[in-house]
N, C-alpha and C positions, 0 to 999 in steps of 0.2 A: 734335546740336549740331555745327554745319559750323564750324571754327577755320580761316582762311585765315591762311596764311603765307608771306611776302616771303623769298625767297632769299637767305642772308645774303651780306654781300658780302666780296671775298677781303682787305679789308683783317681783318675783324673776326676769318674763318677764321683767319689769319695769326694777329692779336693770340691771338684761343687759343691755338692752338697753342703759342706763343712762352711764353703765362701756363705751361701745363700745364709746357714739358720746361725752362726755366727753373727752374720754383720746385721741379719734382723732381730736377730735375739739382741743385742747389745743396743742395737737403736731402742728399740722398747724398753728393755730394762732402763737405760737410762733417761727414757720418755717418764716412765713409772717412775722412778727417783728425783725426776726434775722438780724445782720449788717453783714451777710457773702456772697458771692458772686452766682450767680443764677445757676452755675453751684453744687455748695455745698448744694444749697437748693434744687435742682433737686433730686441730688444723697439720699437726706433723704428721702425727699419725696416718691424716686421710691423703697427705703428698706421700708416705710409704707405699700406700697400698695403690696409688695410681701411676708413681711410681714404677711400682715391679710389675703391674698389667700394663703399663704402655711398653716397655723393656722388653716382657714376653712377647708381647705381639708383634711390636718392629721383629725381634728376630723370628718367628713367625713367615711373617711376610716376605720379608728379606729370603728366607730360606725356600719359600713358595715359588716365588720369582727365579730364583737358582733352579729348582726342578719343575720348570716349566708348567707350574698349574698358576691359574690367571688369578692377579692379585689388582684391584681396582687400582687407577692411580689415587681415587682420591681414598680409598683406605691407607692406601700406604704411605702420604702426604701426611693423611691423619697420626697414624703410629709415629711419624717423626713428629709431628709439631706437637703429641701428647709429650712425646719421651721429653722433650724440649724443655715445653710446661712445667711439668713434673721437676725438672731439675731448678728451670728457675724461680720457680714457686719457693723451693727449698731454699735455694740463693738470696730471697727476697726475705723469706721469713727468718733467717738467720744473722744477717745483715741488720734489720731492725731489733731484732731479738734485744733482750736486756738480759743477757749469759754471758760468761767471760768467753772467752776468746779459744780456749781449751775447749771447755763444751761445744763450740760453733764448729772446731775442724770433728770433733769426736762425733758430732751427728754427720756432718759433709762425709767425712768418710765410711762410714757406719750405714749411709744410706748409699754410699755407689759399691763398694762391697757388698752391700743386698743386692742393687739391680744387676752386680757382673754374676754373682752367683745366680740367679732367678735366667741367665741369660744363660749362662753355660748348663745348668740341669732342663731349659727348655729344648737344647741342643742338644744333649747325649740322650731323652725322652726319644726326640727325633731322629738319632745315630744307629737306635739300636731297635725302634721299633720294624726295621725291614729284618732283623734279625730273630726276633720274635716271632711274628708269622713266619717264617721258614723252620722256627722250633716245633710252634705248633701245625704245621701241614706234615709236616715229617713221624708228629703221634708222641714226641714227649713233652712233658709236662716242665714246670719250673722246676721241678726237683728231682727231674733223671729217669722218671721212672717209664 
């Protein structure tokens, strides 16, 4: 099965981008600022960063499976039941948290705006890497020449 795919365009690059270091910049910045103890600010932190590798990888996978190269079922089981984890890890630890209620949606959202950015720049990574080797067999470079 042949999947054609449209080169994304650098407004959308951009909007990733901007989704991913936005919504993890601001989780951390206000991890850094939190009055809570460094063990609590560890545990956010390490559901961030597992987080946006389980997110990558399901769409990974996801995308693997689309263009027909073989994706284990139990890897791809795994990539859902991490991304799962990840979120309700988050959900668990926020829930019990002793922050106000502002703080709780400012992280909830702050951390799935990082996993949709971290999803849509593993996707245009993958949009436009068929575009790239067709730059480089062709004999130009990134910058025209």
């Amino acid at each position: 099965m042949s999947v054609q795919v449209q080169r994304p365009t650098g407004a959308f690059i951009g909007a990733s981008w901007a989704a991913l270091l936005v919504g993890a910049a601001a989780y951390l910045v206000g991890l850094w600022n939190a009055s809570m103890q460094l063990n609590e600010q560890g545990y956010y932190f390490t559901v961030l960063m597992y987080g946006l590798f389980a997110a990558v990888s399901l769409q990974k996978s996801v995308r693997d499976r689309l263009e027909g190269i073989p994706v284990t079922g139990i890897y791809f089981g795994l990539c859902w039941i991490s991304l799962a984890l990840a979120i309700l890890l988050l959900t668990v630890g926020l829930w019990n948290a002793t922050i106000g209620s502002s703080e709780k949606g400012f992280y909830a959202m702050s951390f799935l705006l990082s996993l949709f950015g971290a999803v849509a720049v593993q996707k245009n990574i993958r949009d436009l890497a068929p575009f790239r080797s067709l730059e480089s067999e062709s004999g130009s470079d990134q910058f025209g020449a």
